[in-house]
C-alpha positions in Angstrom: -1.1 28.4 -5.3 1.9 26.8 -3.9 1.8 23.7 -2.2 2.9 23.3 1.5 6.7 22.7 2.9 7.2 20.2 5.7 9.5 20.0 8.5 11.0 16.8 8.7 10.9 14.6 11.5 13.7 12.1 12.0 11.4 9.9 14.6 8.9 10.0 11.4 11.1 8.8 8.7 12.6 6.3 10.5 9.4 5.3 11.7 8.7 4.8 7.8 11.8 3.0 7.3 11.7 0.6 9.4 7.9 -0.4 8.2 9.5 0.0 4.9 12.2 -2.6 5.3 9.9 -4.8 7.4 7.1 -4.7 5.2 9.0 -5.1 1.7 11.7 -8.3 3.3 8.5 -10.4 4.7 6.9 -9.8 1.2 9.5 -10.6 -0.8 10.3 -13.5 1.6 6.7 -14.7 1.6 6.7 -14.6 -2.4 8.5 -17.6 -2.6 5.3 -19.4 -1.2 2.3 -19.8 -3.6 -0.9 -19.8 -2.4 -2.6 -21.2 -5.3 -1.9 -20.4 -9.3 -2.8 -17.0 -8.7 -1.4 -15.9 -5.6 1.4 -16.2 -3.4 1.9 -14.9 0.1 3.8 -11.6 -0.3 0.6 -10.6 -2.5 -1.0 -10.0 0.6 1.6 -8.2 2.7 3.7 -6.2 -0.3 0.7 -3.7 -0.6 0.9 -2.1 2.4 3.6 -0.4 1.3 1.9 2.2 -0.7 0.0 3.0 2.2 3.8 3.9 4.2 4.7 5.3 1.4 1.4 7.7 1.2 1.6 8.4 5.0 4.6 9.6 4.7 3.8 11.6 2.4 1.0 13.3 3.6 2.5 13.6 6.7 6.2 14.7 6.0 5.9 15.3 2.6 7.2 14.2 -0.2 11.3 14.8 0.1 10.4 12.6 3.7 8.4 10.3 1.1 11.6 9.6 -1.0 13.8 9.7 1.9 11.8 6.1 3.2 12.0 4.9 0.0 15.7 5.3 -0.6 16.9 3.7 2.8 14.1 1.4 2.7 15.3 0.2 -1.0 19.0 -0.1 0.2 18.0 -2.4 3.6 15.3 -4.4 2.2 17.2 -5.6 -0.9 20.1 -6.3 1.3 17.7 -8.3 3.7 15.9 -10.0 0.5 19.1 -11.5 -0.7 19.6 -12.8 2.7 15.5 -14.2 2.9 14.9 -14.8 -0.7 17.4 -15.3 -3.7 19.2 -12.7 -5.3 17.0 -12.6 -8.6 13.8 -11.8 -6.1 15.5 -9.3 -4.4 16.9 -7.2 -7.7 13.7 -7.7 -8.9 11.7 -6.5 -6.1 14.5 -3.4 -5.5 14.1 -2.4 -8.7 10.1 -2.5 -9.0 9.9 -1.3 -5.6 12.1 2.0 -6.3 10.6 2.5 -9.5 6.7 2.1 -8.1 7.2 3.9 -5.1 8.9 6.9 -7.0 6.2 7.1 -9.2 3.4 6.7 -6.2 5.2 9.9 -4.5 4.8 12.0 -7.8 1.7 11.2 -8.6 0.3 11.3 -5.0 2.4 14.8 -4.6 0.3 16.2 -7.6 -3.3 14.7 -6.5 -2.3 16.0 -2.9 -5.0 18.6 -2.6 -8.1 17.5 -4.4 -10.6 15.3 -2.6 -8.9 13.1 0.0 -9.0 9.8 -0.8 -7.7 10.4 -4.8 -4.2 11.0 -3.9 -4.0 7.5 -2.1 -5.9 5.5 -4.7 -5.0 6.8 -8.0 -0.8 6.9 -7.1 -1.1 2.7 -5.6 -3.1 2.2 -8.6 -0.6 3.5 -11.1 2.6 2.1 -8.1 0.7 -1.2 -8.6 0.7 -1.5 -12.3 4.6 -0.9 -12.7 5.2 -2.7 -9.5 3.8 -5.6 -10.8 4.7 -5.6 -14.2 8.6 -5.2 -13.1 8.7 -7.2 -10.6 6.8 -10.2 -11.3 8.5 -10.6 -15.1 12.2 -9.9 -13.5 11.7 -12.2 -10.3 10.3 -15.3 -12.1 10.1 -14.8 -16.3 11.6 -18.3 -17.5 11.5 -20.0 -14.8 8.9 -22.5 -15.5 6.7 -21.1 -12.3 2.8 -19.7 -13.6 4.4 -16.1 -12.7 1.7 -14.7 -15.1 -1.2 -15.8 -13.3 0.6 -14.8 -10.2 0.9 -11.4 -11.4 -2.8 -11.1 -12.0 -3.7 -12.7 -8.8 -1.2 -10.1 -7.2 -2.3 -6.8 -9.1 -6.3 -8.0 -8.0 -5.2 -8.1 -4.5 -3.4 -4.8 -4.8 -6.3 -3.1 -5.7 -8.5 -4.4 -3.2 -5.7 -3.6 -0.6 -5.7 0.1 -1.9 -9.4 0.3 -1.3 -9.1 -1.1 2.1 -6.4 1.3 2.9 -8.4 4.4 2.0 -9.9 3.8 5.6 -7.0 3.5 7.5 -5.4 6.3 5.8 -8.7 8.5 6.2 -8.5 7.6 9.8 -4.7 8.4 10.5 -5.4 11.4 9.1 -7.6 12.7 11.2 -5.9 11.5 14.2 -3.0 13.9 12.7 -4.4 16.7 11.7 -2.9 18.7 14.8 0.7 17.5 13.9 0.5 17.9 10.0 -0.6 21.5 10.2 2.0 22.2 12.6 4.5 20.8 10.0 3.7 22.3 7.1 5.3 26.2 6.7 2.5 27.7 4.1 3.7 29.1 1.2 7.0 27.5 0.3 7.0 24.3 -2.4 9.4 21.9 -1.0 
């Protein structure tokens, strides 16, 4: 069985985009500000992007998937540089592209078993390398508990992709009707 081909919308990817570029230069902006020694801000923001990124997918698919991710990449890290430093934003570019590659693989594979897999298990495995990458290139050396920050971040993470399961489940329903119209059967895209 072969799974679904989409028909890309240009109002939906840019839609993504922009929450893309939004969502990634506040978090990578709001990393700069520690909550405690286990968090900072952008924990708290930065995981919403897995849940864009899974829309998207569901929605448009995934070729509309890696299409947000590639012009979101490009105009967040040019924002970062601008609202963070320049070793935050390579480092968050370069975690983000990897992570949310490997969320649109894993999510394209899991797409048709029981709903609420797809969504979990690709931020779970987007969050680990996310994480790891970007926490070790954005602040290794520096003298700053980015360990502990990493840890703090992963845990909220986690707890953001459960949270999201609802929204997503709910968003999902609400576009049914347009999905099914966008998907031509047959045809692996």
């Amino acid at each position: 069985m072969s799974e679904p081909r989409f028909r890309l919308s240009a109002s939906g990817i840019a839609a993504g985009v922009i929450a893309m570029v939004a969502i990634v230069a506040l978090s990578n902006y709001a990393v700069q500000f520690p909550i405690n020694d286990w968090l900072t801000w952008g924990a708290l923001t930065y995981p919403i992007a897995f849940l864009v990124t899974d829309l998207t997918n569901r929605t448009l698919g995934p070729k509309a998937a890696r299409q947000v991710i590639y012009a979101g990449f490009a105009l967040a890290v040019l924002l970062s540089i601008w609202l963070a430093t320049p070793r935050i934003a390579v480092a968050s570019g370069s975690a983000f592209l990897v992570a949310q590659l490997l969320d649109v693989a894993v999510f394209n594979r899991l797409r048709a078993g029981a709903w609420w897999r797809a969504p979990l298990v690709s931020s779970t495995l987007g969050s680990i390398v996310d994480t790891l990458l970007f926490f070790s290139l954005a602040f290794a050396g520096s003298g700053l508990p980015w360990i502990t920050w990493a840890l703090g971040d992963f845990g909220v993470k986690m707890a953001m992709a459960a949270l999201m399961l609802l929204p997503f489940r709910l968003l999902m329903l609400a576009l049914r009707p347009q999905i099914e119209k966008r998907e031509l059967p047959g045809v692996v895209s």
